[in-house]
N, C-alpha and C positions, 0 to 999 in steps of 0.2 A: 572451573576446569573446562577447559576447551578441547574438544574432541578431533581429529584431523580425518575428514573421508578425500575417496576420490573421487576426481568428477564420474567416474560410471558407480560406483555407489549413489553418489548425492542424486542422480538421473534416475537409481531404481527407486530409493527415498520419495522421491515429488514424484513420480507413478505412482509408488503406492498412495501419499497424502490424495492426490488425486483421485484416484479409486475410492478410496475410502469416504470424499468428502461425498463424491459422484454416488455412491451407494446410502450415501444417507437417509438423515431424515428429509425428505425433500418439501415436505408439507409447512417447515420451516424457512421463513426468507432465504433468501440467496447473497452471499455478499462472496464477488470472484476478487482476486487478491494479488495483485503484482506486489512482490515485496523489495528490498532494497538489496542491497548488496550484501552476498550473505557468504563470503569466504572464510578463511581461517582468523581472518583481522577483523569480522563483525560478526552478528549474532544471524545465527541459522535461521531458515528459511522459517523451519517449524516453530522457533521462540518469537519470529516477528509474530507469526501466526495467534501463538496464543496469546501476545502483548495484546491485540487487535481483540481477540476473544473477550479478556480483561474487563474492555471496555464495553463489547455486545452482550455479555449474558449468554444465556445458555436458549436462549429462541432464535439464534440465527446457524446456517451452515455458513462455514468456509469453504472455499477451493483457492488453495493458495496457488502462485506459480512465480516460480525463479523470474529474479527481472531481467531475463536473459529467453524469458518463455511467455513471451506477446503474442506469438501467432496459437498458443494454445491456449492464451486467456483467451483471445477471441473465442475459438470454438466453445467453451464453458459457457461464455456470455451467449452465444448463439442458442446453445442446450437450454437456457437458463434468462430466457428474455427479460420476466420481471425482474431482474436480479440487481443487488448492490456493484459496484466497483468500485474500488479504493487501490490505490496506485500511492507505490511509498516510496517514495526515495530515488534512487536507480532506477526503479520501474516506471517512473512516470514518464520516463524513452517515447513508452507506449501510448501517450495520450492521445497523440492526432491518429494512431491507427485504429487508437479502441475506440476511441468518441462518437463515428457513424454507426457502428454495431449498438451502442450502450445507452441506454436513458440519461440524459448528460443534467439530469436534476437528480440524480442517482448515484450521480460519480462523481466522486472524491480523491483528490490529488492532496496529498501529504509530502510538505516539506522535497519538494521536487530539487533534484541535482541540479543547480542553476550554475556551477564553474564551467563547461563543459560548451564549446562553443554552438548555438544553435538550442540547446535543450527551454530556455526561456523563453524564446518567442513559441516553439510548439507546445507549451503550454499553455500558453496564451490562447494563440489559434486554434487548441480545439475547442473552443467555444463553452468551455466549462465554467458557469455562473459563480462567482468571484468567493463569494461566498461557500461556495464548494473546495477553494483552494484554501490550503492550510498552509502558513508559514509559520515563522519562526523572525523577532525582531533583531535576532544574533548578528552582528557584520564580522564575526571571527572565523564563520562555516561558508562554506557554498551548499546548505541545505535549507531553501526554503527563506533565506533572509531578507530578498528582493522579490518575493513575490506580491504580486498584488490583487492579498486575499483577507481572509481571517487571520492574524497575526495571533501569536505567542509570544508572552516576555518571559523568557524562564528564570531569568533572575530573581523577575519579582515572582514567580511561581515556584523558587526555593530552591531551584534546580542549583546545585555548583560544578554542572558541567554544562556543557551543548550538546553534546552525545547524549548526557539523560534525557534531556528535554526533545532530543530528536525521537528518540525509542517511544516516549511518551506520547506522541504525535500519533501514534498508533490508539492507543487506549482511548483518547480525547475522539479521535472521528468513530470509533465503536460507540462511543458514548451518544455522540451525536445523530450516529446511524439510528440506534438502539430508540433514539427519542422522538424518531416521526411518525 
């Protein structure tokens, strides 16, 4: 079931997730969280959120933020120096603004919106170690299929969609996060 808010709901929503992350446990890693597109047609900010969790356990904090909400990931990142960043989807807009702020051996780009004219070379140029990019081997999407990073086959990983194997891109870099 899919739930329908409005944009000033969804605005007090990611306040609050914000608060809330920002009042945590902070003694806990940091991972700041541009997510993808998260309308009535995709899955809510707070479900990428916990996809991502899935994959980190329960020793990291989140601060998630709309991929519509780059200039207040920065400030997180700035509160939060040592901190993870992982940019999913839509939000990876934000790479070349977040990547002078961020430890870019730190920061993970997921399955980046590459249809969208201009979004492939700024992923590129922020200078984020290839290995930190996540794609996807799919040529049916513009998520992540032409990157050139750590590739996904979700075929051969069971998936029978690309939509699952997108969402899962989430889980796989917590996992990865979770294991340095």
């Amino acid at each position: 079931m899919k739930i329908i808010i409005k944009e000033s709901q969804l605005k007090y929503l990611n306040e609050s997730l914000i608060s809330e992350a920002n009042s945590g446990d902070l003694t806990k890693p940091v991972v700041v969280f541009v997510g993808g597109l998260d309308d009535s047609k995709y899955e809510t900010l707070s479900w990428q959120t916990e996809k991502l969790k899935s994959g980190l356990g329960n020793n990291f904090t989140v601060i998630p933020h709309r991929h519509t909400e780059g200039k207040s990931a920065i400030t997180s990142i700035k509160k939060n120096l040592n901190c993870y960043v992982v940019l999913f989807s839509a939000g990876c807009k934000w790479s070349n603004s977040i990547s002078p702020v961020a430890d870019k051996s730190k920061m993970y780009i997921v399955d980046p919106y590459t249809c969208a004219s201009n979004t492939l070379n700024k992923v590129i140029s922020s200078g984020i170690d290839k290995n930190n990019i996540l794609g996807t081997t799919n040529r049916d999407n513009c998520t992540g299929n032409n990157v050139a990073g750590t590739k996904r086959n979700c075929k051969e990983m069971g998936f029978k969609n690309t939509l699952e194997c997108h969402w899962d891109g989430l889980r796989i870099v917590g996992e990865i996060i979770a294991s340095r």
